[in-house]
VEXMAR-28128 format. One record per atom (N, C-alpha, C): z, x, y; residue in three letters. Coordinates in steps of 0.02 Angstrom, whole numbers, padded with zeros to 5 digits, always signed. Layout:
BEGIN
ZXYALA
...
***
This chain:
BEGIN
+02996+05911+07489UNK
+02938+05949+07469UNK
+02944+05968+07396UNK
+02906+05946+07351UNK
+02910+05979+07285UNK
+02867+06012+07265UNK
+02890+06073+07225UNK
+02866+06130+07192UNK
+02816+06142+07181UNK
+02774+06187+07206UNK
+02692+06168+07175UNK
+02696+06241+07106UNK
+02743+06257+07113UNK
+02729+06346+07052UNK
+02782+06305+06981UNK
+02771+06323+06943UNK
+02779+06305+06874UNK
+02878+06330+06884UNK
+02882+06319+06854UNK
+02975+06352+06850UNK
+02984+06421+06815UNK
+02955+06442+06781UNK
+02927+06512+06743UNK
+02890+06533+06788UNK
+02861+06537+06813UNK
+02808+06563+06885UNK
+02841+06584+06918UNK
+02903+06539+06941UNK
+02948+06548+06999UNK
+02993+06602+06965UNK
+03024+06601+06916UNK
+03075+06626+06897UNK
+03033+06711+06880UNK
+02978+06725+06867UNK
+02947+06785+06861UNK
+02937+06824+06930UNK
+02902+06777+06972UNK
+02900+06792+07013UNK
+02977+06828+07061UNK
+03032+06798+07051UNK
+03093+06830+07077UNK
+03103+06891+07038UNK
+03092+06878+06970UNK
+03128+06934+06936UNK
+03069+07021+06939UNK
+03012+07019+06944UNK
+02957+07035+06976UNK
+02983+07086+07051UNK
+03009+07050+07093UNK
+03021+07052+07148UNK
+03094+07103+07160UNK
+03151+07065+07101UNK
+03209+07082+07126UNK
+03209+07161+07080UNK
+03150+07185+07027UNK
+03186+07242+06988UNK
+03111+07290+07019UNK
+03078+07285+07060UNK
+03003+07312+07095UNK
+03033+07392+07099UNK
+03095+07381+07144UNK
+03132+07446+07174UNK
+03147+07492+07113UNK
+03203+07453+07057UNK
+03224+07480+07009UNK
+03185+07526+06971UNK
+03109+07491+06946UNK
+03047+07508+06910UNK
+03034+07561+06957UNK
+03031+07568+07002UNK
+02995+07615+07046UNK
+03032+07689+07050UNK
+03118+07661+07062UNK
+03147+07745+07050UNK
+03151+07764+06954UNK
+03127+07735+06940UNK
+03123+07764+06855UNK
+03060+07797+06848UNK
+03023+07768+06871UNK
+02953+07791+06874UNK
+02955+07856+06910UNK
+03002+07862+06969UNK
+02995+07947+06993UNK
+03049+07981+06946UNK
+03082+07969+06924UNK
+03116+07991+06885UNK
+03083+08027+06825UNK
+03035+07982+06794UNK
+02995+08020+06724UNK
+02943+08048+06753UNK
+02929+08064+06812UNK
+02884+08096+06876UNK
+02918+08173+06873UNK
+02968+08153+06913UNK
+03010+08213+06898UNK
+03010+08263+06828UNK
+03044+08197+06781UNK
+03047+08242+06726UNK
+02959+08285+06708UNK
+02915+08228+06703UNK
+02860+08279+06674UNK
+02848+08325+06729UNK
+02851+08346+06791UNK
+02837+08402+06823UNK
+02865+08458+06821UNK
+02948+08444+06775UNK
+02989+08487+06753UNK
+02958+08524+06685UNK
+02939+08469+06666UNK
+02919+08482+06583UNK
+02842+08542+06607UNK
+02794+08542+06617UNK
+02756+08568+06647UNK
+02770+08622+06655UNK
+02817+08643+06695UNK
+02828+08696+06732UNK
+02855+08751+06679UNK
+02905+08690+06629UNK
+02945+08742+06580UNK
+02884+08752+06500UNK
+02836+08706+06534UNK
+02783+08742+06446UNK
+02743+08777+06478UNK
+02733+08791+06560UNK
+02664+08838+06574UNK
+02606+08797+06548UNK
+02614+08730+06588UNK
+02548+08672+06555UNK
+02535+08630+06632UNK
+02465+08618+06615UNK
+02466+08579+06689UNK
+02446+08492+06638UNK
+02457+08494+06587UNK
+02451+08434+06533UNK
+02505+08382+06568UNK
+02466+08326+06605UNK
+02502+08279+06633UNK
+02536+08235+06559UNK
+02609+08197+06554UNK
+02647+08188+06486UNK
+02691+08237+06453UNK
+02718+08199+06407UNK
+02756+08217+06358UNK
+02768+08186+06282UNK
+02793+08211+06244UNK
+02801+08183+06175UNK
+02855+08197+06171UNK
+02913+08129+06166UNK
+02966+08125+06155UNK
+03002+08086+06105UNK
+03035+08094+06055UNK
+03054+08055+05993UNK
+03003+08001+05967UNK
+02946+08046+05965UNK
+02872+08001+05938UNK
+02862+07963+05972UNK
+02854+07986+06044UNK
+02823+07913+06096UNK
+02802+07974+06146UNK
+02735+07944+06167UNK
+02723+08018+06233UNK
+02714+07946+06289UNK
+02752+08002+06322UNK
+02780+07978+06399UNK
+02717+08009+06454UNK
+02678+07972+06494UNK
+02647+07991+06545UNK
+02664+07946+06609UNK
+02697+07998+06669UNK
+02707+07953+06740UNK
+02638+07911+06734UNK
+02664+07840+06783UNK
+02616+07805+06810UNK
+02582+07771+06751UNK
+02599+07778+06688UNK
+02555+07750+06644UNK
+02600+07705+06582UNK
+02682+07737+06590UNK
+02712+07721+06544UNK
+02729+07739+06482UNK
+02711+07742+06423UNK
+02724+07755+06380UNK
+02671+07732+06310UNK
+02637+07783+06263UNK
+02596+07765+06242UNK
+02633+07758+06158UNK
+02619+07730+06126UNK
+02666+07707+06070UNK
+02662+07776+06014UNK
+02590+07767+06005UNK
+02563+07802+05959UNK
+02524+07868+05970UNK
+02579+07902+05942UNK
+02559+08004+05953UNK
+02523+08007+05916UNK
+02448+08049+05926UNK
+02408+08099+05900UNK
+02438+08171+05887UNK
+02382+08185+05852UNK
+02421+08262+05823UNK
+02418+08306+05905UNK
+02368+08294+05945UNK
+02368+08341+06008UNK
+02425+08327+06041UNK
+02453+08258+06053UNK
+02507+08288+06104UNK
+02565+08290+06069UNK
+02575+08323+05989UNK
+02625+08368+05981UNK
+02640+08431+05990UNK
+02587+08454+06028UNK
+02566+08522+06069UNK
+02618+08512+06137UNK
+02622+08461+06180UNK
+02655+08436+06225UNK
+02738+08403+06226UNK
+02762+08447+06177UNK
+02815+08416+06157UNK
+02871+08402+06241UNK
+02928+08374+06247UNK
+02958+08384+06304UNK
+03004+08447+06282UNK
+03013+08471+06358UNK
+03049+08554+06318UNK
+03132+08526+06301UNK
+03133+08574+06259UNK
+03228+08544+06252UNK
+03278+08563+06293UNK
+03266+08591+06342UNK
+03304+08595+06414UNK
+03307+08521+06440UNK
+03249+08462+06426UNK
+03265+08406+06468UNK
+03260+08347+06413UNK
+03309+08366+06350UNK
+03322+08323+06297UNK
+03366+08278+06355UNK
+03392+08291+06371UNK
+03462+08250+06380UNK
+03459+08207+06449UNK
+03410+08246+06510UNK
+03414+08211+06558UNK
+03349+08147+06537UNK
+03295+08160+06482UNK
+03243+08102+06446UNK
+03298+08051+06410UNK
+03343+08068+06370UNK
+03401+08007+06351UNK
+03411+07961+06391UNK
+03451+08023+06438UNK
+03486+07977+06497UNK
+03411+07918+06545UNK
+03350+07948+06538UNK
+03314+07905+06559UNK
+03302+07841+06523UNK
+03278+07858+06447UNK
+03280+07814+06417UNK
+03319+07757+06407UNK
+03410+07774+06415UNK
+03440+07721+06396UNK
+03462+07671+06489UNK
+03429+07719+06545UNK
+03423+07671+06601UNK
+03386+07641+06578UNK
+03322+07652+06564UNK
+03268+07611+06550UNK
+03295+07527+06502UNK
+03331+07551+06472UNK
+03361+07501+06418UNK
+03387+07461+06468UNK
+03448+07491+06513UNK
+03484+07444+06528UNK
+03450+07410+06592UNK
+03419+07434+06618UNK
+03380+07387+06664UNK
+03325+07328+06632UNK
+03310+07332+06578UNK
+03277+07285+06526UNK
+03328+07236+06522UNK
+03395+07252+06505UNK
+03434+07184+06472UNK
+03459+07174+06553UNK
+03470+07194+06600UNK
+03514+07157+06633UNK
+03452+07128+06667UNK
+03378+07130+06673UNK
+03318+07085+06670UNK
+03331+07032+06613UNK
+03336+07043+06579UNK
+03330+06984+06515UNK
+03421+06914+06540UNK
+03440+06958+06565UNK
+03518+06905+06591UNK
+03484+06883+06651UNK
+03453+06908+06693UNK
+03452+06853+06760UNK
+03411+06823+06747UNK
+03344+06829+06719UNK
+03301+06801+06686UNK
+03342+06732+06650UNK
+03396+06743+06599UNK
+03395+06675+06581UNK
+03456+06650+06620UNK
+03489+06664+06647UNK
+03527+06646+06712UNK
+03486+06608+06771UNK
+03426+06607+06788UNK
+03400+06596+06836UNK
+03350+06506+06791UNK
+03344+06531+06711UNK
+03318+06481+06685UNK
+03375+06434+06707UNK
+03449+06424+06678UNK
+03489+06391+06676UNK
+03489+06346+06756UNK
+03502+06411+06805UNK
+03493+06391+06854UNK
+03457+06323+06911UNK
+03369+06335+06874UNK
+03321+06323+06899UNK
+03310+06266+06852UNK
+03317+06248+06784UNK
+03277+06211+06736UNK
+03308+06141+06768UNK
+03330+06091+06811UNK
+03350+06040+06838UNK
+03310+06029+06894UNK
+03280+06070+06939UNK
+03253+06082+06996UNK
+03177+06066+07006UNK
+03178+06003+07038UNK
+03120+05994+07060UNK
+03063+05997+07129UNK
+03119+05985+07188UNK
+03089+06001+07240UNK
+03117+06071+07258UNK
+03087+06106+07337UNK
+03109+06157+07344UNK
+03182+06157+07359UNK
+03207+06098+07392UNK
+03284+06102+07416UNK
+03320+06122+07373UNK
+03301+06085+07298UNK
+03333+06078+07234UNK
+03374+06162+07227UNK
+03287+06193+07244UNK
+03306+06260+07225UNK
+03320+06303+07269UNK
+03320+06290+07330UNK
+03356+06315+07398UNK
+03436+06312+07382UNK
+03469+06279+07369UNK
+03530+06237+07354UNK
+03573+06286+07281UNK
+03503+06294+07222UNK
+03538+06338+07152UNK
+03540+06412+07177UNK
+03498+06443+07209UNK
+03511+06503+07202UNK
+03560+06537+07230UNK
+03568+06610+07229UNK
+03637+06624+07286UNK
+03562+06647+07342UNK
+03608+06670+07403UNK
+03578+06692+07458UNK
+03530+06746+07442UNK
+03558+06810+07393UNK
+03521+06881+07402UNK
+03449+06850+07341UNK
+03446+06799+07314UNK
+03375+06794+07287UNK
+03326+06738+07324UNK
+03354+06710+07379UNK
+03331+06672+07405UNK
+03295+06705+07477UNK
+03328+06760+07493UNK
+03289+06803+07526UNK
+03240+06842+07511UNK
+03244+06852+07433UNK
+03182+06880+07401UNK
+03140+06829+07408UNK
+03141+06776+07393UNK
+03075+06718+07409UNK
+03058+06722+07478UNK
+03086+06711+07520UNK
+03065+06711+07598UNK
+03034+06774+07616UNK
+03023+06845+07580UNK
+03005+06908+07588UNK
+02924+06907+07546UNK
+02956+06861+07473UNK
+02883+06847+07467UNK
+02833+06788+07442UNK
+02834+06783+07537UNK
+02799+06722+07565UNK
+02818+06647+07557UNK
+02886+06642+07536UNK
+02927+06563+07530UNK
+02953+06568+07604UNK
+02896+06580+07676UNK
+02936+06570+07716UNK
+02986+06520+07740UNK
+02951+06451+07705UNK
+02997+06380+07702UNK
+03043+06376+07706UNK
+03055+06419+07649UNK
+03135+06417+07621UNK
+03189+06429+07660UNK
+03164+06464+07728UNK
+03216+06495+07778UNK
+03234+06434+07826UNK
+03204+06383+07823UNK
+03218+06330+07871UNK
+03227+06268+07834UNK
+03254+06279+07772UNK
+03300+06241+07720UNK
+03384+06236+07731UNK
+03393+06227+07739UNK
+03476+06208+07735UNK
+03518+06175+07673UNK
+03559+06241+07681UNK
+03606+06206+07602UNK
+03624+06140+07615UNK
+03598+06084+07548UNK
+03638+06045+07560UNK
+03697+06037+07494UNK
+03703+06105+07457UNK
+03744+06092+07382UNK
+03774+06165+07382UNK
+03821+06172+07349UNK
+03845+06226+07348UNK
+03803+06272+07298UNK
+03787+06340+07288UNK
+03726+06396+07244UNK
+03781+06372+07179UNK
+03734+06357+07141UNK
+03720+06347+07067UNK
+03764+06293+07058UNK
+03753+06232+07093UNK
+03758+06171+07083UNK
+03748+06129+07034UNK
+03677+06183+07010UNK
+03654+06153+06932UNK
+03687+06145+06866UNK
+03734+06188+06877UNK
+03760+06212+06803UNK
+03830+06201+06815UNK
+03875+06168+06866UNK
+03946+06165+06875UNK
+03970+06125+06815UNK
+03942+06088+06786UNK
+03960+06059+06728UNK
+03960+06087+06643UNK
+03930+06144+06673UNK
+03915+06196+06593UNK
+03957+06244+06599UNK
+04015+06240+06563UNK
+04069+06309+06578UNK
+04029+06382+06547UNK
+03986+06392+06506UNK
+03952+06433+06471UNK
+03903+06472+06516UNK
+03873+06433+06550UNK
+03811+06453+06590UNK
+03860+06476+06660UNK
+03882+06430+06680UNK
+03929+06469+06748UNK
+03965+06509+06749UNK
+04006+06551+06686UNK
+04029+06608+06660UNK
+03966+06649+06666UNK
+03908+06643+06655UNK
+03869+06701+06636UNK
+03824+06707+06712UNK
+03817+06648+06753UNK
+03793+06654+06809UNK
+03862+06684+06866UNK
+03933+06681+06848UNK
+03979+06732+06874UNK
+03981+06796+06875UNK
+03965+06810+06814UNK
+03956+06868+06761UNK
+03900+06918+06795UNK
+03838+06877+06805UNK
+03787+06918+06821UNK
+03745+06911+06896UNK
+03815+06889+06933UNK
+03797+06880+07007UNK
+03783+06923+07054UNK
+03856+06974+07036UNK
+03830+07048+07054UNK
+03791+07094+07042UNK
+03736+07076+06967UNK
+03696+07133+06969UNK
+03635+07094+07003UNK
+03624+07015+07000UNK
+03573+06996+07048UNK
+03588+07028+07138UNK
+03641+07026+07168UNK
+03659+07068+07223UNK
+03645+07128+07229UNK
+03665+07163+07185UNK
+03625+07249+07171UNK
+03573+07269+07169UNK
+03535+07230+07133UNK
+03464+07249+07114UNK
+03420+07216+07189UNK
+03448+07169+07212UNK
+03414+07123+07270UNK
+03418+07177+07339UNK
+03469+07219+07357UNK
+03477+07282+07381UNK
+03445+07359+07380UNK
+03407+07367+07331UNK
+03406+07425+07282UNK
+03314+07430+07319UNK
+03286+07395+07356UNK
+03234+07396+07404UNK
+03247+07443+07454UNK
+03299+07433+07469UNK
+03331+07483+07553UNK
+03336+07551+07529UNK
+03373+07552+07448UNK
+03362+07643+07430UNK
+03315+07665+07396UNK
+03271+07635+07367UNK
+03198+07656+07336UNK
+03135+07652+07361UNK
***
C-alpha cells in the first residue's frame, strides 16, 4: 500500500499529535499564572506584559505591547515561576525541532506504508493508529525501527539520542 499523505504531512501530523499533551499543560500553566497575576493586581484584565511580550491564556502571546497593557504588567511575585515557563516553552520547541528532523531522516526513504511501519519505533506508531492509521496495526514488522538510517552513523546517534524524548512525550497524553 503506498502513501497517499506527503512525507511532511505525515511527519507534522505525528509531531502535532506527539507534543498536543505537552502544549496543553503549558497552556494551563500560563492559565494558572495569569489567574495568579489577577488576583495579585486586583484586575479581572485577562493577560499579562512580560519582558515586552503580553501573554494571554488560550491566545498565546502577542508580540507587540501597547502603551495599555503596560498597566497589566505581570506582578513580580511571579517573575520567576513566568521564566521558568518561558524557558519550558523553549525547551519543548527544540526537542520538537529534534524529532521533527529525526523523523525527516527517518521517513525521507519511505514509500509505502510498511516502509514506514518498519522506520518508526512502536510509541509513534501508536500515535498513528490513535490518529486514524488504523492500518498500521495490522502491519507487521518486517525490518528492524529505523532501518532507514543504519548506514548513517550521524543520524542513528541522534535518532538514539532522541528516542527517549519521542517515548516521553508519546506518554505525556495519560498525564495531561
Amino acid at each position: 500500500m503506498e502513501v497517499s499523505l506527503s512525507h511532511n504531512h505525515l511527519i507534522l501530523h505525528i509531531i502535532d499529535n506527539l507534543f498536543e499533551a505537552e502544549f496543553r499543560r503549558l497552556e494551563k500553566k500560563l492559565t494558572a499564572i495569569n489567574i495568579e497575576n489577577k488576583q495579585l493586581l486586583l484586575t479581572k484584565i485577562d493577560g499579562f506584559l512580560h519582558l515586552d511580550k503580553f501573554y494571554r491564556p488560550n491566545t498565546g502571546t502577542l508580540m507587540v505591547a501597547n502603551k495599555d497593557m503596560y498597566k497589566n504588567a505581570l506582578h513580580k511575585n511571579l517573575w520567576r515561576m513566568m521564566d521558568e515557563h518561558i524557558e519550558d516553552i523553549k525547551n519543548t520547541n527544540k526537542d520538537k525541532l529534534l524529532v521533527k528532523q529525526t523523523l525527516v531522516f527517518l521517513l525521507s526513504s519511505c514509500i509505502y506504508l510498511q516502509e514506514i511501519r518498519n522506520a518508526l519505533p512502536e510509541c509513534l506508531v501508536n500515535i498513528l493508529i490513535a490518529a486514524g492509521y488504523a492500518s498500521v496495526s495490522s502491519i507487521k514488522k518486517t525490518a528492524p525501527t529505523a532501518y532507514t538510517i543504519q548506514d548513517n552513523p550521524r543520524a542513528l546517534r541522534q535518532y538514539e539520542k532522541i528516542l527517549p524524548l519521542m517515548e516521553m512525550y508519546s506518554v505525556t497524553k495519560l498525564l495531561y
